[in-house]
C-alpha positions in Angstrom: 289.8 77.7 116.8 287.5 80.6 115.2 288.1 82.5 112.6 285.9 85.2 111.5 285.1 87.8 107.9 282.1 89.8 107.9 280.0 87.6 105.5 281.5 83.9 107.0 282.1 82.6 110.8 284.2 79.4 110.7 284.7 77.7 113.8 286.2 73.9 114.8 285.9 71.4 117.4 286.4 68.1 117.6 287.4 67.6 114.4 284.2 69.2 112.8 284.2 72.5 110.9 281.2 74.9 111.1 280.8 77.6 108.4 278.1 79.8 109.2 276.4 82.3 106.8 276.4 85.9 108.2 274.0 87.5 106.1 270.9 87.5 108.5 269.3 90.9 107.3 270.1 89.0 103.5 268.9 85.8 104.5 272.1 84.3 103.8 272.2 85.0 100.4 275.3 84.3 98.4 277.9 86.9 97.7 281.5 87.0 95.8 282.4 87.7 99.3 281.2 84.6 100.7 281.6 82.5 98.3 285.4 83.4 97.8 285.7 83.0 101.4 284.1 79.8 101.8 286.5 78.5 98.8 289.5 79.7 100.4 288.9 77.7 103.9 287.1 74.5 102.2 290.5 74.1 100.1 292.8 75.0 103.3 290.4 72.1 105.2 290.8 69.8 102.6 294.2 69.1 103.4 294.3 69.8 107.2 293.8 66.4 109.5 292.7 68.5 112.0 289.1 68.5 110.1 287.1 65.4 109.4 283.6 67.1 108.2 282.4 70.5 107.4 279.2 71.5 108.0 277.3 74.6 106.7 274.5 76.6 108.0 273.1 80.1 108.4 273.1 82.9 110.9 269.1 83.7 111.5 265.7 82.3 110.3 267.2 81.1 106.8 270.0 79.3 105.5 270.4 80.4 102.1 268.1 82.4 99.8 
């Protein structure tokens, strides 16, 4: 399953979520956009026993500036 927004790619496999910043050019740094996002799924995961663990990162050389 993969979902996709312009600031946020969220995919899971085996029970493990990946959220990955998409803000290369940014280096990852935080916007409403993301963090709304990131709210929105992490509350919809919360409840969903298809997910076990979440994991964050970022697109690029940086994870979050």
């Amino acid at each position: 399953m993969g979902m996709k927004t312009e600031d946020l790619k969220i995919s899971v496999e085996d029970k493990v979520a990946t959220f990955t910043f998409n803000r290369p050019d940014k280096f990852n740094a935080l916007s409403w956009k993301l963090i709304q996002s990131a709210k929105d799924h992490l509350q919809e995961f919360a409840v969903d026993p298809a997910v076990g663990v979440i994991v964050l990162t970022g697109a690029g050389r940086a994870f979050c500036a």
